[in-house]
C-alpha positions as CSV (number, residue, x, y, z in Angstrom):
1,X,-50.2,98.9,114.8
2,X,-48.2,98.4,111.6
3,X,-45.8,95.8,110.4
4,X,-43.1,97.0,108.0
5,X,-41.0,95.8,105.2
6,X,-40.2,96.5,101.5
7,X,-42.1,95.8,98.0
8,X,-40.7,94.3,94.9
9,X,-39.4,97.7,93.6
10,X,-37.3,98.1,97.4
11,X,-39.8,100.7,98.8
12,X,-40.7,100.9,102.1
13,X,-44.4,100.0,103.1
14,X,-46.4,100.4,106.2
15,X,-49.3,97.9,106.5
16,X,-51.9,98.8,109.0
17,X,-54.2,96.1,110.8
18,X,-57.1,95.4,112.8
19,X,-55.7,94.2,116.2
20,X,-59.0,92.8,116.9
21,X,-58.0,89.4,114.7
22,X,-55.2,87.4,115.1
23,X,-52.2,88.4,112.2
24,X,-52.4,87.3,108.9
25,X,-56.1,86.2,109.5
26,X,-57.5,87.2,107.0
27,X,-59.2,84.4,105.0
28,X,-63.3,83.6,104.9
29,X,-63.9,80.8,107.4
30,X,-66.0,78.8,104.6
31,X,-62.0,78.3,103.0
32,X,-60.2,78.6,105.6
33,X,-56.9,76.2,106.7
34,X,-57.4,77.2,109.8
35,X,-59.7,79.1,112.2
36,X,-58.9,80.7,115.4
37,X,-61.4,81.4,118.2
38,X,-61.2,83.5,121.0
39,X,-62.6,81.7,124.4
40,X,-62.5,84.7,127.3
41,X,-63.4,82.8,130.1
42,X,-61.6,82.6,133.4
43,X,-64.8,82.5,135.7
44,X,-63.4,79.5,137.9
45,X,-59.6,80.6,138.4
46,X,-58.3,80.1,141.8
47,X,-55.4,82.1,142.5
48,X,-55.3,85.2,140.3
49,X,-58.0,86.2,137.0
50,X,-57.2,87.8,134.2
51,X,-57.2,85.0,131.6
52,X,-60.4,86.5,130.1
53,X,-57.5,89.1,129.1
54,X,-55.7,86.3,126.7
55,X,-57.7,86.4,123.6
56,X,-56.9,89.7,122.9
57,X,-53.5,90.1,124.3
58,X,-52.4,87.2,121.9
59,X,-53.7,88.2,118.9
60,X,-52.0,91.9,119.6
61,X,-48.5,90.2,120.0
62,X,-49.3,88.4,116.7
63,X,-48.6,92.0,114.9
64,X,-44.5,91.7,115.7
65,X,-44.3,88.8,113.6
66,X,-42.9,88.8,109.8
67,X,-45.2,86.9,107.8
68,X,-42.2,84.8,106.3
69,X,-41.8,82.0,108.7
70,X,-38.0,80.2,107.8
71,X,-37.8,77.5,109.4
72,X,-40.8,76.0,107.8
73,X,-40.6,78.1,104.7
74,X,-43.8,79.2,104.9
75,X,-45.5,82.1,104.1
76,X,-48.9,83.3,105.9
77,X,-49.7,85.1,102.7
78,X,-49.6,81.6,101.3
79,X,-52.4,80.0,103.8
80,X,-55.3,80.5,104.6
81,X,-56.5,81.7,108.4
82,X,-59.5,83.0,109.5
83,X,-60.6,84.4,113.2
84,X,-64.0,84.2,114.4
85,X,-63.3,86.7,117.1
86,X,-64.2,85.7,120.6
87,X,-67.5,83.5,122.3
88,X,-69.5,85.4,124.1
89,X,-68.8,83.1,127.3
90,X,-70.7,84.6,130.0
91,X,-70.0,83.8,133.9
92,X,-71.2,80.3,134.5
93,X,-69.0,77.3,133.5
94,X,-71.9,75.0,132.1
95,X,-73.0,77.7,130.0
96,X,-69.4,78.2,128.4
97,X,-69.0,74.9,127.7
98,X,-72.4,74.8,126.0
99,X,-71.3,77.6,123.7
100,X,-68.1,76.5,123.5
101,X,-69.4,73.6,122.0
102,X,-72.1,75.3,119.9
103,X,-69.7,77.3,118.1
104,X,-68.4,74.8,116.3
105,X,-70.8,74.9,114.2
106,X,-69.4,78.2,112.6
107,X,-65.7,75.6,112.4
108,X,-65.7,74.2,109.2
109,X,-65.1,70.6,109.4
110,X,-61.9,70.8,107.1
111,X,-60.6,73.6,108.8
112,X,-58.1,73.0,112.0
113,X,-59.8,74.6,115.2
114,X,-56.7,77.0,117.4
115,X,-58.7,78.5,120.3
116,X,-57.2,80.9,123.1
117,X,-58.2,81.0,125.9
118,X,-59.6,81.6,128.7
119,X,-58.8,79.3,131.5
120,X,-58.3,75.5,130.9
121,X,-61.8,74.7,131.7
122,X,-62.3,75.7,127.8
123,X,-60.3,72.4,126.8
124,X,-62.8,69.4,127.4
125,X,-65.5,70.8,125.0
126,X,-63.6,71.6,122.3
127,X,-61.6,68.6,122.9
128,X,-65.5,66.5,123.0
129,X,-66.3,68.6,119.5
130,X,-63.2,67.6,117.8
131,X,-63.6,64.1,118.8
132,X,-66.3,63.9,117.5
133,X,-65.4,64.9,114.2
134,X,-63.0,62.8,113.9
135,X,-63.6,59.6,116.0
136,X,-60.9,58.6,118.0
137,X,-58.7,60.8,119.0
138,X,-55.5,61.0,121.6
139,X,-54.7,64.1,123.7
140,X,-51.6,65.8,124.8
141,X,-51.7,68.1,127.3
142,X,-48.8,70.4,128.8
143,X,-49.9,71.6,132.3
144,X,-47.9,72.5,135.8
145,X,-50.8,70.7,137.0
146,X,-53.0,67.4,137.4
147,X,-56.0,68.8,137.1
148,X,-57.6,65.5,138.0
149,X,-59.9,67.0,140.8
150,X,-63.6,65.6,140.8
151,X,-64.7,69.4,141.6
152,X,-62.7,72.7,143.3
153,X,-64.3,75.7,144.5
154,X,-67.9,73.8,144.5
155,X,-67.6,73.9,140.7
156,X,-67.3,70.3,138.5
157,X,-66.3,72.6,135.7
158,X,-63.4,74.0,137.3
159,X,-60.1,74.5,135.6
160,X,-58.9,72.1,138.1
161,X,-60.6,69.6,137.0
162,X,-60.1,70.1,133.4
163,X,-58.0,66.7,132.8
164,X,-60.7,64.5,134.7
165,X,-63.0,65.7,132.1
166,X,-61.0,65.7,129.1
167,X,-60.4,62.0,129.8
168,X,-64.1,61.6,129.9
169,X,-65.0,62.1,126.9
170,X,-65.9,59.7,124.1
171,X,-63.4,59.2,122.0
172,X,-60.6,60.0,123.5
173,X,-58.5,56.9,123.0
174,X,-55.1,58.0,124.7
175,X,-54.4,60.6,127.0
176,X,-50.9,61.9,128.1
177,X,-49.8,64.9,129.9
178,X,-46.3,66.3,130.0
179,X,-45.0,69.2,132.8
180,X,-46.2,68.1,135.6
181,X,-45.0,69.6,139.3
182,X,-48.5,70.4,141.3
183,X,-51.1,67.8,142.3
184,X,-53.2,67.5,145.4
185,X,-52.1,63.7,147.3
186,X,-55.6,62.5,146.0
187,X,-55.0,63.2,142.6
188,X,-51.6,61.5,142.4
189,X,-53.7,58.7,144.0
190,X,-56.2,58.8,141.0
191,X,-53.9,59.1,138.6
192,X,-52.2,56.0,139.5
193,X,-55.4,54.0,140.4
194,X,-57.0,54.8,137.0
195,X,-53.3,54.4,134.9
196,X,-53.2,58.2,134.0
197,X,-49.9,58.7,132.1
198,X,-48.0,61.9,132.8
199,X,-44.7,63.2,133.3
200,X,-43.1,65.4,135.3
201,X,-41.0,68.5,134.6
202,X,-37.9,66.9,136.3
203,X,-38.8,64.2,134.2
204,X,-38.0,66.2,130.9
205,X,-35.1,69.0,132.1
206,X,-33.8,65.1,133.2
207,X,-34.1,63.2,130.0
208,X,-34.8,66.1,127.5
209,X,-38.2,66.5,126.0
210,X,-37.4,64.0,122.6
211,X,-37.6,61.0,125.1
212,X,-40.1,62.6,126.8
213,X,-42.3,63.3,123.9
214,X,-41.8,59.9,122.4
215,X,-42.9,57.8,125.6
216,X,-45.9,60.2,125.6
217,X,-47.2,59.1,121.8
218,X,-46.5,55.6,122.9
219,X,-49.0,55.9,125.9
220,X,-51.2,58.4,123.9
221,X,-50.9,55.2,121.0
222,X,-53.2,57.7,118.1
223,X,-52.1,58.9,114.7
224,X,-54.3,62.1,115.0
225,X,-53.6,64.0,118.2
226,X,-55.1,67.0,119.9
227,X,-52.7,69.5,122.0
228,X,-53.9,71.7,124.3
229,X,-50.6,73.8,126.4
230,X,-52.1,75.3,129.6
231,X,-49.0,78.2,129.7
232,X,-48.5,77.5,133.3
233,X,-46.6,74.3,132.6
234,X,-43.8,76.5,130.7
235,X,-41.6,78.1,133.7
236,X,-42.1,81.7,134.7
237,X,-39.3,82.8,133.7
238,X,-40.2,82.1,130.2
239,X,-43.9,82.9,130.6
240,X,-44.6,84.6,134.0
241,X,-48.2,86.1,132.8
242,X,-50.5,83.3,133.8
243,X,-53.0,82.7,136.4
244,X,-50.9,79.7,138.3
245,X,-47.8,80.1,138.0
246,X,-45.3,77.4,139.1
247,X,-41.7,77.3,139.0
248,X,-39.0,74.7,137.7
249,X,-41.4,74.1,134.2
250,X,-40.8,73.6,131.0
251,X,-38.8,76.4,128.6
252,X,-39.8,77.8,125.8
253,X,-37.9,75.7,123.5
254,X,-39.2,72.6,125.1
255,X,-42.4,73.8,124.0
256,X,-41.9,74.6,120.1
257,X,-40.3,71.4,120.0
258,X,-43.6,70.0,121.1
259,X,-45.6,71.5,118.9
260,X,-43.3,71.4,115.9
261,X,-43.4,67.2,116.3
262,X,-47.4,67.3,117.1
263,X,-48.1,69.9,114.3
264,X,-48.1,67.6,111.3
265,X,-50.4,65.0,112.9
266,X,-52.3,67.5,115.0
267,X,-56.8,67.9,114.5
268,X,-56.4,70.9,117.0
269,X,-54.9,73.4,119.6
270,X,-55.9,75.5,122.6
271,X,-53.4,78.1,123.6
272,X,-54.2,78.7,127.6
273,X,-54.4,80.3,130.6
274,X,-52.3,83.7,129.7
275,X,-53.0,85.9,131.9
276,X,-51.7,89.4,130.6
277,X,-51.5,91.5,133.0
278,X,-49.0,90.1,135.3
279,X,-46.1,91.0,132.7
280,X,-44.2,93.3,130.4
281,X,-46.0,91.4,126.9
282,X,-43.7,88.5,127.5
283,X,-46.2,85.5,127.4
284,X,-48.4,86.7,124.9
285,X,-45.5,87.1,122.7
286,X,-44.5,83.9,123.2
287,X,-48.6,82.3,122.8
288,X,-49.0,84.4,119.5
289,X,-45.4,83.1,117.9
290,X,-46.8,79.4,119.4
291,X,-49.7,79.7,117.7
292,X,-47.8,81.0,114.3
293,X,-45.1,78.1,115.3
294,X,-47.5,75.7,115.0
295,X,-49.7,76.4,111.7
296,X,-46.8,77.2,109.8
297,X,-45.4,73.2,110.6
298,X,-49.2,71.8,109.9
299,X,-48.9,74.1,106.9
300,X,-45.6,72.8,105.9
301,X,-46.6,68.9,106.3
302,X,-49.5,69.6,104.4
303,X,-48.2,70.8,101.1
């Protein structure tokens, strides 16, 4: 793959790059601003697999992307990104989280962590890593779904469940999600017994996504937030390549609006549940610029 554009002197140049990182990754960990990790691992997916597919599919959309980003003015020759590559995750869900978490240790502590996953099962270690890195910590999560099961498919570790886990870990102060339109009864029972905030899609195509957003930080009530968007709570018809998909979501501007406002305050992102094959490139497109969205308003705050 090559990305074109034009020198100083106006000629034409053809810059060639390894698909196997992310674009414009090309920084040594030890310095980077950010570090991107691949998390293939979609061993507990219920309806349709292929999320193991994301990783890679992701970081070969990155390579349509200038590296001039405008509405941030940013550069991504300016920054510095690294990618790790993807964990070796293996079949079984209590060994992925094991390395999930174990591979932080390759994170610098300064750096921001941006995995891609993978299912959503990915999100409560990284989520347990970064918290404790930085104490406490509130989450935000955009998701079709609950995910407040106690265990689906005989598995605890289920990407159903990946919400009930997330809240359970240490240092998670505040926890909101934002998309919701699927729930077994019990978990809508759960949620309300244990005062689980969320919101619904009609919620935000209803009230638009500022309110939305804003009620969210309130219940989340932390100055350094984690986001992790499982790609099933943006509609189909914006991102039909995922694993669950569910109509009447969220758009795709409801989503850059969401991480544009969490980007500045942000201590990490997962990028989930994109499930290639079930589309022309679409969804991977949209993860990759996401991802790019994201680190470019981070970047921006920072400077």
């Amino acid at each position: 793959s090559a990305r074109h554009g034009q020198d100083q002197d106006g000629h034409t140049l053809t810059r060639m790059f390894n698909l196997s990182n992310f674009a414009d990754a090309n920084a040594d960990p030890e310095e980077a601003e950010f570090v991107i990790v691949g998390a293939p691992f979609d061993a507990t997916t219920s309806f349709r697999p292929g999320t193991r597919e994301g990783p890679d599919a992701v970081r070969r959309a990155s390579y349509n992307f200038e590296t001039y980003v405008h509405r941030h003015g940013i550069d991504f020759r300016d920054i510095s990104v690294a990618d790790l590559g993807n964990l070796d995750l293996g079949a079984d869900p209590a060994y992925a989280r094991e390395t999930i978490r174990d591979g932080f240790a390759f994170i610098p502590e300064k750096a921001m962590p941006i995995f891609i996953g993978g299912e959503h099962s990915i999100t409560p270690p990284i989520v347990a890593e970064v918290a404790r890195r930085h104490g406490k910590i509130g989450v935000i999560v955009l998701d079709a779904h609950l995910d407040l099961r106690e265990e689906y498919g005989g598995s605890r570790l289920s990407h159903a469940c990946a919400s009930r886990h997330i809240l359970e870990v240490e240092g998670v102060a505040g926890y909101s999600s934002i998309g919701i339109r699927s729930g077994d009864l019990k978990e809508y029972i759960w949620a309300e017994e244990h005062g689980v905030c969320y919101h619904s899609s009609d919620e935000v195509h209803e009230r638009g996504i500022e309110l939305v957003l804003n009620d969210a930080l309130k219940e989340v009530g932390c100055d350094e937030i984690y986001l992790s968007i499982d790609f099933d709570a943006i509609d189909p018809a914006y991102a039909p390549g995922v694993g669950n998909p569910e109509p009447f979501g969220l758009t795709s501007w409801d989503v850059r609006h969401v991480v544009e406002r969490l980007a500045p305050r942000a201590v990490g992102l997962d990028v989930n549940e994109i499930a290639p094959q079930y589309d022309g490139g679409q969804t991977a497109a949209l993860g990759a610029k996401l991802i790019r969205e994201f680190i470019a308003a981070k970047a921006a705050a920072n400077r």
